[in-house]
C-alpha positions in Angstrom: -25.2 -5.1 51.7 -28.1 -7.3 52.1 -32.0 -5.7 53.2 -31.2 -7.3 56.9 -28.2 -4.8 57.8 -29.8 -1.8 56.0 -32.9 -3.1 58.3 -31.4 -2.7 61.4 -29.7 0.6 60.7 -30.5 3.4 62.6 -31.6 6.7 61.3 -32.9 10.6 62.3 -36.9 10.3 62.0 -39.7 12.4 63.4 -41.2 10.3 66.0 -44.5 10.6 66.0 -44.6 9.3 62.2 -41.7 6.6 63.7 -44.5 5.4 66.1 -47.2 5.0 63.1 -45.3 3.2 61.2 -43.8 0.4 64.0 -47.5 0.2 65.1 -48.3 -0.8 61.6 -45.1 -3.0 61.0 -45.9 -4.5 64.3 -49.6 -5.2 64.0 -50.5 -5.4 60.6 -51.9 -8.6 59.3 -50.0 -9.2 56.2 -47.1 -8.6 57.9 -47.9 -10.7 60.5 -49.0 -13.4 58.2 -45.9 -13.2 56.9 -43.9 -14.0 59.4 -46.0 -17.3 60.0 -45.1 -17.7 56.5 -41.6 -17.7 57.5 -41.5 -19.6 60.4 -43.0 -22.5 58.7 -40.8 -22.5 56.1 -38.2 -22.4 58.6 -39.6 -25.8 60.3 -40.3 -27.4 57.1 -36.7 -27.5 56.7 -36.1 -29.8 59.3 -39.1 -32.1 57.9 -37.0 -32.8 54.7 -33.3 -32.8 56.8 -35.1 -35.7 58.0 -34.6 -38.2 55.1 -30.5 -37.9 56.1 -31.3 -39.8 58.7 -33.0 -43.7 59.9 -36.3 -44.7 60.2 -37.1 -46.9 62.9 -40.2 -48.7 63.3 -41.3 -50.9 66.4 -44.6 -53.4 65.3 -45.8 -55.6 68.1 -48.9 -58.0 68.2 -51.3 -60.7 70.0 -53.9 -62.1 69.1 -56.0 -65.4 68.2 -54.9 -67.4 65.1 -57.2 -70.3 63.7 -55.0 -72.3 61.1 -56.5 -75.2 58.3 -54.6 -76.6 56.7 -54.4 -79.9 54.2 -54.0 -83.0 55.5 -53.7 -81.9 59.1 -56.5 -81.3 62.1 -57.6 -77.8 62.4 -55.3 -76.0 65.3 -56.3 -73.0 67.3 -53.6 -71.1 69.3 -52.2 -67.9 70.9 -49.7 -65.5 68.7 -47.3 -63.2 69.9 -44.6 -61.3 68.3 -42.8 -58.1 67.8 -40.9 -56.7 65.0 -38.2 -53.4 64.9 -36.8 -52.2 61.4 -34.8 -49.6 60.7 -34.1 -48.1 57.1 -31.3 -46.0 56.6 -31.1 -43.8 53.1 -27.6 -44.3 51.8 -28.3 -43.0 48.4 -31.6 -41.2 46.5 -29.8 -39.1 43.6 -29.2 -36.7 45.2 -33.2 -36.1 46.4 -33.5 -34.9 50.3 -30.1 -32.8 49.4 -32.0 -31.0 46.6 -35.2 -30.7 48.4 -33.2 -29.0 51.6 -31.7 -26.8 49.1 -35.4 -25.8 47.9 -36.7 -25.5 51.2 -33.8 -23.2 52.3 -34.2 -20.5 49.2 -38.0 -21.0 49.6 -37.1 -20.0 53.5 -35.5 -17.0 52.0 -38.1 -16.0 49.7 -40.4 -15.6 52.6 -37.6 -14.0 54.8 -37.5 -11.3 51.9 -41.4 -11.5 51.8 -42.1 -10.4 54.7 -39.5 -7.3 54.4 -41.5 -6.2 51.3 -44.5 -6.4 53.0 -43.4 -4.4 56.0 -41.7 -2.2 53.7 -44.7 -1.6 52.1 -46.9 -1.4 55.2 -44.5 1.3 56.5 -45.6 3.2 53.5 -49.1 3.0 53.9 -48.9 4.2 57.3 -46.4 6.9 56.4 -49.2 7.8 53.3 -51.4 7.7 55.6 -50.3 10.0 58.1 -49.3 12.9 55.6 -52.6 12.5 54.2 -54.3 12.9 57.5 -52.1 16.3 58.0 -52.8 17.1 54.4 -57.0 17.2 54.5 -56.8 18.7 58.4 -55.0 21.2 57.2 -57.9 21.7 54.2 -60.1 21.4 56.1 -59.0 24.7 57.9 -58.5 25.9 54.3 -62.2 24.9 53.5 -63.5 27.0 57.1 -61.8 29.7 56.4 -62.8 29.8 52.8 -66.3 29.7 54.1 -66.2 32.7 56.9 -64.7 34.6 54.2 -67.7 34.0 51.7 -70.2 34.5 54.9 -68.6 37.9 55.3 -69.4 39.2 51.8 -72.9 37.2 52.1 -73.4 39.6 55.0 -72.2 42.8 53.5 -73.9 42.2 50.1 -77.2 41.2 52.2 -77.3 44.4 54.4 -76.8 46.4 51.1 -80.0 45.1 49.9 -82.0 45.5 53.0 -80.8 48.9 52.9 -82.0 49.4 49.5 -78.1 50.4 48.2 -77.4 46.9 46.5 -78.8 44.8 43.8 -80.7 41.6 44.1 -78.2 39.9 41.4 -75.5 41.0 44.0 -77.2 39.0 46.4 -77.8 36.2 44.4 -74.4 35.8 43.4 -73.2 35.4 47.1 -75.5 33.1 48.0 -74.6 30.9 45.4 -71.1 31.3 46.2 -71.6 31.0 49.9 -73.3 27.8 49.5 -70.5 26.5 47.3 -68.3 27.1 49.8 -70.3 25.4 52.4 -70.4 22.4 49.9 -66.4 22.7 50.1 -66.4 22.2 53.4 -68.7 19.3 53.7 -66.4 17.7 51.1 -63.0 18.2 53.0 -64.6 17.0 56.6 -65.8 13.9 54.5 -61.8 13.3 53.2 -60.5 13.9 56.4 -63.3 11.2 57.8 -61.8 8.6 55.2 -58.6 9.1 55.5 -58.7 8.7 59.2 -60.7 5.5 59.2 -57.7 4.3 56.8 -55.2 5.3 58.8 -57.0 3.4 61.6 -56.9 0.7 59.4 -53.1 0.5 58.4 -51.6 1.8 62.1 -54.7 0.3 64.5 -55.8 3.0 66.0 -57.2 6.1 65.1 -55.2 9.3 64.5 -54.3 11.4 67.8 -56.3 15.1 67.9 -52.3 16.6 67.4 -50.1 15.4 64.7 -46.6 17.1 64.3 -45.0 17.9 61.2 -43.7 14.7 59.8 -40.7 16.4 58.0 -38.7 15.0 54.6 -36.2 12.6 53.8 -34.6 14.5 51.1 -30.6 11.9 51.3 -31.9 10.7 48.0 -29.2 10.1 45.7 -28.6 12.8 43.1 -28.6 10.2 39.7 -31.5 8.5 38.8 -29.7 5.7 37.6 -27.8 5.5 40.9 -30.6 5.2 42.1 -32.1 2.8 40.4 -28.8 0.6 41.1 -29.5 1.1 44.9 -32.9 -0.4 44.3 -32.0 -3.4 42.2 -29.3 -4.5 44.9 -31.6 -3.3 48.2 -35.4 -4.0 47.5 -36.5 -7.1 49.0 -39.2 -8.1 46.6 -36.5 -8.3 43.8 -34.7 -10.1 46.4 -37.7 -12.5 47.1 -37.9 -13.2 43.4 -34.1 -14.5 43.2 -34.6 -16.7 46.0 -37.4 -17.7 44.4 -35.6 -18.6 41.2 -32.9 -20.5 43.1 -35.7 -22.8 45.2 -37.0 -23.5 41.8 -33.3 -24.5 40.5 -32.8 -26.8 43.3 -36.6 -28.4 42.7 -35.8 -28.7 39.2 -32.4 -30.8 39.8 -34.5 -33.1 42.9 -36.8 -34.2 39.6 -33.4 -36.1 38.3 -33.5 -38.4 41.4 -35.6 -40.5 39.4 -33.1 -41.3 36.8 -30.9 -42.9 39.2 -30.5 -45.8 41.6 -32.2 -45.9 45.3 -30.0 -47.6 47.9 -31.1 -48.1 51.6 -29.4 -50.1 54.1 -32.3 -51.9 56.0 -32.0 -53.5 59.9 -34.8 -56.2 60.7 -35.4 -57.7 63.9 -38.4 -60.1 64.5 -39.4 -61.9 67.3 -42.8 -64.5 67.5 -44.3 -67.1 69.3 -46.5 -69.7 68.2 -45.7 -68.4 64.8 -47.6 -70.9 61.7 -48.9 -73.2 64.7 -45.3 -74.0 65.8 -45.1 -74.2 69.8 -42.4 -72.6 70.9 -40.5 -69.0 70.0 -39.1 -67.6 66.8 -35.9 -64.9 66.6 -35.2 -63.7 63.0 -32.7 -61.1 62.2 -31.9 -59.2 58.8 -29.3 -56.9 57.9 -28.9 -56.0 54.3 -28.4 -53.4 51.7 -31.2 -53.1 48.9 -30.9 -51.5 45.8 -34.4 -50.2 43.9 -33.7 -49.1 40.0 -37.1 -47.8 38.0 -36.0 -48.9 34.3 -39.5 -47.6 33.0 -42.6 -45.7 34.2 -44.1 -44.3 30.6 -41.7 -41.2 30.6 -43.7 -39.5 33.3 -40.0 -38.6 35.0 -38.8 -37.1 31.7 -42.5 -35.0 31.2 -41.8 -33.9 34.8 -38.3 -32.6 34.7 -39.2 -30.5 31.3 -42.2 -29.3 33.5 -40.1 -27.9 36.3 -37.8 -26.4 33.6 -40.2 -24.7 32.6 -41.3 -23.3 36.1 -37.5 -22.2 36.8 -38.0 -20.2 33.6 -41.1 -19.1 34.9 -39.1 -17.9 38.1 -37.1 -15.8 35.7 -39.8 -14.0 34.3 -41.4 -13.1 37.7 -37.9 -11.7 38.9 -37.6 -9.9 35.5 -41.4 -8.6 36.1 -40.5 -7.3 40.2 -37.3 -5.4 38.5 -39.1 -3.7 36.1 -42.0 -2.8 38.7 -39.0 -1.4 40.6 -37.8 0.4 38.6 -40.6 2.0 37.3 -41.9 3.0 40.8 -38.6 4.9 41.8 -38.1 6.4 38.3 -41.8 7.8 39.0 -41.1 8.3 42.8 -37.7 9.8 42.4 -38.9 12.2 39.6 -41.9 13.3 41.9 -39.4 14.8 44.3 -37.8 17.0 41.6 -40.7 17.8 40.1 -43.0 19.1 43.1 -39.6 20.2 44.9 -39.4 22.6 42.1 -43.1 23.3 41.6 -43.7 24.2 45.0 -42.1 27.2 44.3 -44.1 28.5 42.3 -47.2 27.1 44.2 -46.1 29.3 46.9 -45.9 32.5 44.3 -49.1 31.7 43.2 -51.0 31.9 46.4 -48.8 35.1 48.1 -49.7 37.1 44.5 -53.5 36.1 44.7 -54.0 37.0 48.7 -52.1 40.4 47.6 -54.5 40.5 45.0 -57.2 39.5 47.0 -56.8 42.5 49.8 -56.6 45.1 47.1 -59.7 44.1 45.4 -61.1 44.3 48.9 -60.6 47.0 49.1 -61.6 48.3 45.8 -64.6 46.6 46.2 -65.5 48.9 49.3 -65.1 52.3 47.8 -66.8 50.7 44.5 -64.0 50.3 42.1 -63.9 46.2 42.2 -67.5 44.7 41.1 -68.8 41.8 43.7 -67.9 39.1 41.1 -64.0 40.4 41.0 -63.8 40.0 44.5 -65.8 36.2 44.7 -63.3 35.3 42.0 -60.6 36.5 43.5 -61.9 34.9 47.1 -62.3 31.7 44.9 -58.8 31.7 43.1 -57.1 32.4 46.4 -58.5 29.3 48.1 -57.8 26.5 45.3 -54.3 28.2 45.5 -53.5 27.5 49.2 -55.2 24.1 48.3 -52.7 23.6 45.8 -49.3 24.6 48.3 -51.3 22.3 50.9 -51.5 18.9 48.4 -48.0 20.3 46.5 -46.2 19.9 50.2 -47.5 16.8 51.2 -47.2 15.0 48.1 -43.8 16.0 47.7 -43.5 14.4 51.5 -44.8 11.1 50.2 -42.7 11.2 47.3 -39.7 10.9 49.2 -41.2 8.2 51.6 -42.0 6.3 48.2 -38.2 6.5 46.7 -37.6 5.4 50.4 -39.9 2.0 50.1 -38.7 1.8 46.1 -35.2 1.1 47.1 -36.2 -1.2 50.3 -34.3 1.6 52.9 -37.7 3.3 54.5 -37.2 0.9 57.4 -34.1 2.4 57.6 -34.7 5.7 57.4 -37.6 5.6 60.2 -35.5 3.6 62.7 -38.2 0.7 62.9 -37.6 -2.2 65.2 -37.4 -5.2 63.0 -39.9 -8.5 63.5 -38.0 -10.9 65.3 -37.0 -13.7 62.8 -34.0 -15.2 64.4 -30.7 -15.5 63.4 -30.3 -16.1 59.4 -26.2 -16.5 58.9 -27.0 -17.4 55.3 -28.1 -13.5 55.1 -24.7 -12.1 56.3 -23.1 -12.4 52.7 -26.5 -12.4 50.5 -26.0 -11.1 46.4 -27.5 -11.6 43.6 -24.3 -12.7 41.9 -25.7 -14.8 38.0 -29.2 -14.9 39.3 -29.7 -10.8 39.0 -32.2 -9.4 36.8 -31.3 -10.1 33.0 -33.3 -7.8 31.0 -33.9 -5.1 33.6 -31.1 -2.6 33.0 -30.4 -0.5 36.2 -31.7 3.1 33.8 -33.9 5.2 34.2 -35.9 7.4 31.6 -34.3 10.8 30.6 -36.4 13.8 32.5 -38.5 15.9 30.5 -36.8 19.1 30.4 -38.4 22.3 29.4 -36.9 24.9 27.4 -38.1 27.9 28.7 -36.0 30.1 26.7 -37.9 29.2 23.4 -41.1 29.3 25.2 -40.0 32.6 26.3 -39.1 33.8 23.0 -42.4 32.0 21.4 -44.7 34.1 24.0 -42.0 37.3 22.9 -43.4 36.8 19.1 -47.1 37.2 20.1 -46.5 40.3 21.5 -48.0 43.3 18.7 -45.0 45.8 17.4 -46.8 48.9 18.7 -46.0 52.2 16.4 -45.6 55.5 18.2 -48.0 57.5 16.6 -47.1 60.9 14.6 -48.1 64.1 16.2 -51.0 65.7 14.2 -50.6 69.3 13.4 -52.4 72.0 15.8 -56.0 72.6 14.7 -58.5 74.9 15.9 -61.1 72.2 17.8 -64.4 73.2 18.8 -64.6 72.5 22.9 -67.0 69.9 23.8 -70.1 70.8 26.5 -69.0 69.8 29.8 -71.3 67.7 31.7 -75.2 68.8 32.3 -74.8 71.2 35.6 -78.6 70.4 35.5 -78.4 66.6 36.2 -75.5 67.1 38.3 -77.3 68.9 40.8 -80.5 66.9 40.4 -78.4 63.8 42.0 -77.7 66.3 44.8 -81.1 67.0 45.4 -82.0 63.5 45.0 -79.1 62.4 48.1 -80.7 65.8 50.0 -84.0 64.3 49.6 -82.9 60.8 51.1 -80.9 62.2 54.0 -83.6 64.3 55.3 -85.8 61.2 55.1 -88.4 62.8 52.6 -90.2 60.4 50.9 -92.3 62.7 48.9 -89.7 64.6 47.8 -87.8 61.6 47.1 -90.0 60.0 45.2 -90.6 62.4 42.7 -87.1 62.3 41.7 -88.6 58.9 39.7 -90.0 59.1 36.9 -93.4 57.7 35.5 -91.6 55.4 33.7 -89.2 54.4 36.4 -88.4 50.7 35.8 -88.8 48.8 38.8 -87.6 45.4 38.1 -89.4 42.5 38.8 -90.7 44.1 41.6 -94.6 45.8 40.7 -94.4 49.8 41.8 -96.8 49.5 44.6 -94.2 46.8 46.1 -91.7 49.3 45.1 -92.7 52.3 46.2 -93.7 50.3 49.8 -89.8 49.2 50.1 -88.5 52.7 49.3 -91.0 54.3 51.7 -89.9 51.8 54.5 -86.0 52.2 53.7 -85.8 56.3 53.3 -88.6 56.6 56.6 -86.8 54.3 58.8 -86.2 55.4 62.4 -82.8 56.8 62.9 -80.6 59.3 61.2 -79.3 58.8 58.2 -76.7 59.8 55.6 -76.2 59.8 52.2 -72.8 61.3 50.8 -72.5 61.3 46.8 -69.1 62.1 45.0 -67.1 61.9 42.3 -70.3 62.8 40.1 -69.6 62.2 36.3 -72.1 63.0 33.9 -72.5 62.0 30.1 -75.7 63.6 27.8 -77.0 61.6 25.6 -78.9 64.2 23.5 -81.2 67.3 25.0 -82.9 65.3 27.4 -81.2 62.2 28.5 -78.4 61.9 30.5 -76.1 59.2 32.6 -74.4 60.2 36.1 -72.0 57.8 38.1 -70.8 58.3 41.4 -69.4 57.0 44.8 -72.0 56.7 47.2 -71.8 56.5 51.0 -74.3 55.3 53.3 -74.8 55.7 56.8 -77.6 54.9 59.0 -77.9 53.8 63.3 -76.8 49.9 62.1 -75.3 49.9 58.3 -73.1 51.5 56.7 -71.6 51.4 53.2 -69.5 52.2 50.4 -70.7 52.0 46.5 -70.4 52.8 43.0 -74.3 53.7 41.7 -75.5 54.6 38.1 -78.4 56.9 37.4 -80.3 57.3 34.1 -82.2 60.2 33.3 -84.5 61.3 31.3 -85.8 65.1 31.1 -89.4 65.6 31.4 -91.1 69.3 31.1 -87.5 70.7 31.9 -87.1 68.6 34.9 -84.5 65.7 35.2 -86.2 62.6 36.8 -84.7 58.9 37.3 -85.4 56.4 34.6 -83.6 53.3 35.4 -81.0 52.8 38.7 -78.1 50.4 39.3 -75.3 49.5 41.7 -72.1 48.4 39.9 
């Protein structure tokens, strides 16, 4: 079936993306200038049908004549006369036959020209239009990404003001906050360029609303199938046969040459006056001339081995467009199975990591998820959806490529074609001895994975853990429990806080409290501010685990809970102590 049916088929295709791609098949300027193409090669067949048939030539003149001449008086006079000739090609070897022959497969070649090239502009503005859904869509991703980063900023912020977090804490989400604002700039930059080209390919920039533009999955279900479609339906292979056969046909016009020209040739001429001779002249010619080149330094034989060489030329080119072919829709068509496949697990990916992702919210809350599990986790979660987001829209262009790799996308999106006329020649088109010769219609055997061995490879590394023998009873002295002492001192510490007693609260520090980078006047002016602020507040500790290190030192970990009139919050603290005159004061504080 020749590119020209399969053209004008009609098929099921999302309109809006229909619409792009007829405004792009219908404006663009390669197309267009391919069609121009066309229609000139279409008229310069009539310039060499031409030489079937007579020239005629009318010459008339007047003028002055002057005429010396030996032995005779000078003469001046007034001549007239008018000539007609005609000059009909009877025989040229075969030359204007072989030259329409080129011009009608060069005629073709541009016919099949300009369907790659609208092929091909149908896929740009197909690309183009997924792409413009893809990075709207991350840009979404991107905002999101960057409220949720602006929402721990916040938290971890307020913490600090409130004197319950760390600075590091607060560090770490500003760093990751302004990441994520650098994410965003990025995406609102792609979805600038992409919009500008598909302004470029369609004419007009993108509507604010694009729908869905759906999948052409009726792809058939052997790659080498495939690749037959392709060979016998892509127009730029096409092109390249056509192109082949024009070069045939120029090759056999350069044995004109070799043989006889014979013209039949028509004279009339009428003068008056003619040579000085008063009075008027008729003289008619009719007769059949015969012109034979017997030598011309062998520039005829140089110039037919110079447009064999070209036809072999042709050859090559129409090998190189097959193999071009087929690589693209091997590549296309292996696309599809791959990311078909691979968005499944894409899609795993990112519903276990927003799972993961609300736990260790939560976690983080009551204190059992540090800040930079849950950034990580905030992190991981939004290159996931990334990845589903470029997965699915690649796959979309993937099919739209095996589309344009086989010449159907036309086809498949309904377009109206350019009008070009009627071609009857097309009707019955095939390659027939002029098809690809070493382009063999197979494609490479896919990569397959064996994920059985890989399985049992992973199965190998696992360690062969014993279960351990059961030790006989023995008498075991009881360890201390934890210091009751310390245990109550971070009681008395939270008491102190609540009630808003800064003395009292501060003596729970020792003298070698370590203050960070922070000096202790600084300090001690930041706790004073914090525990004296106006308002109630509350400070719940639990969970209180203790560890001695020795007589007088000591480690206690807890869940603390602040409240106050406009924060409140949830952490896991660490206190270490250090006993001084039988007293348990604070030596060094941190929020995990």
């Amino acid at each position: 079936m020749s590119p020209a049916v399969v053209w004008a088929q009609q098929t099921q295709a999302p309109t809006a993306l229909t619409d792009a791609a007829q405004k792009a098949v219908s404006n663009n300027p390669e197309v267009q200038a391919r069609l121009h193409a066309f229609n000139a090669a279409r008229e310069e067949i009539d310039v060499a049908r031409g030489g079937y048939f007579p020239r005629v030539d009318l010459t008339a003149g007047v003028g002055r004549e002057r005429l010396r001449e030996p032995g005779f008086d000078s003469q001046s006079f007034t001549r007239r006369g008018a000539s007609i000739n005609l000059n009909q090609m009877l025989w040229d070897g075969l030359a204007t036959r072989n030259e329409v022959r080129r011009l009608g497969h060069a005629k073709l070649t541009r016919y099949y020209e300009l369907l790659d090239a609208s092929e091909n502009a149908a896929l740009e503005a197909s690309r183009a239009y997924y792409d413009v859904l893809r990075y709207r869509q991350l840009v979404a991703l991107a905002e999101e990404n960057y409220v949720q980063h602006r929402s721990v900023f916040e938290q971890i912020q307020r913490k600090v003001q409130a004197g319950a977090g760390r600075r590091v804490d607060f560090e770490q989400a500003s760093g990751r906050l302004a990441l994520a604002e650098s994410n965003l700039l990025t995406e609102t930059a792609n979805l600038h360029d992409v919009s500008a080209r598909y302004q470029r390919i369609v004419g007009e920039t993108p509507p604010g609303s694009l729908p869905p533009a759906g999948m052409f999955k009726d792809v058939p279900a052997q790659a080498n199938e495939l690749q037959r479609v392709g060979q016998a339906k892509n127009p730029a292979i096409a092109a390249a046969i056509e192109n082949i056969r024009a070069a045939q046909a120029d090759a056999d016009g350069r044995k004109a040459p070799f043989q006889p020209k014979v013209d039949f040739r028509l004279r009339q001429d009428w003068d008056k006056n003619r040579d000085g001779i008063s009075g008027t002249r008729n003289d008619g010619v009719a007769e059949v001339v015969l012109n034979y080149n017997l030598f011309n330094g062998g520039s005829d034989v140089a110039r037919t081995r110079q447009f064999a060489e070209r036809l072999n030329n042709a050859k090559d080119l129409r090998d190189k467009a097959c193999r071009d072919v087929r690589q693209t829709v091997a590549i296309a068509y292996n696309d599809t199975r791959k990311l078909s496949e691979q968005l499944n697990y894409l899609d795993q990916h990112q519903t276990s990591i927003e799972k993961a992702r609300d736990a260790y919210r939560k976690q983080f809350d009551i204190g059992q998820r540090t800040l930079l599990d849950l950034l990580d986790t905030e992190n991981e979660l939004f290159q996931a959806k990334r990845a589903y987001v470029n997965g699915e829209h690649d796959l979309g262009i993937a099919y739209v490529r095996t589309k344009a790799g086989v010449g159907d996308l036309l086809a498949t999106l309904g377009l109206t074609r350019l009008d070009t006329g009627n071609q009857p020649e097309l009707q019955n088109w095939e390659a027939g001895s002029d098809a690809p010769e070493r382009c063999p219609p197979e494609a490479p055997a896919p990569v397959i994975t064996n994920k059985a061995a890989l399985n049992s490879r992973a199965a190998g590394l696992v360690p062969v853990v014993e279960p351990s023998a059961v030790a006989p009873a023995a008498s075991v002295a009881s360890a201390p429990g934890p210091d009751a002492g310390v245990v109550q001192a971070v009681r008395d510490w939270a008491s102190a806080w609540s009630s808003k007693n800064f003395d009292a609260y501060s003596a729970f520090y020792a003298p070698g409290f370590q203050t960070g980078k922070m000096s202790k006047q600084a300090w001690i002016a930041q706790r004073r501010a914090r525990v004296t602020k106006p308002g109630d507040i509350s400070v719940q500790v639990e969970d209180i685990r203790a560890l001695t290190k020795g007589a007088d030192r000591a480690v206690t970990t807890f869940r603390q809970t602040y409240r106050s009139a406009n924060f409140s919050d949830t952490s896991a603290k660490s206190l270490e102590w250090i006993k001084v005159n039988g007293r348990w004061l604070i030596e060094r504080e941190s929020n995990r």
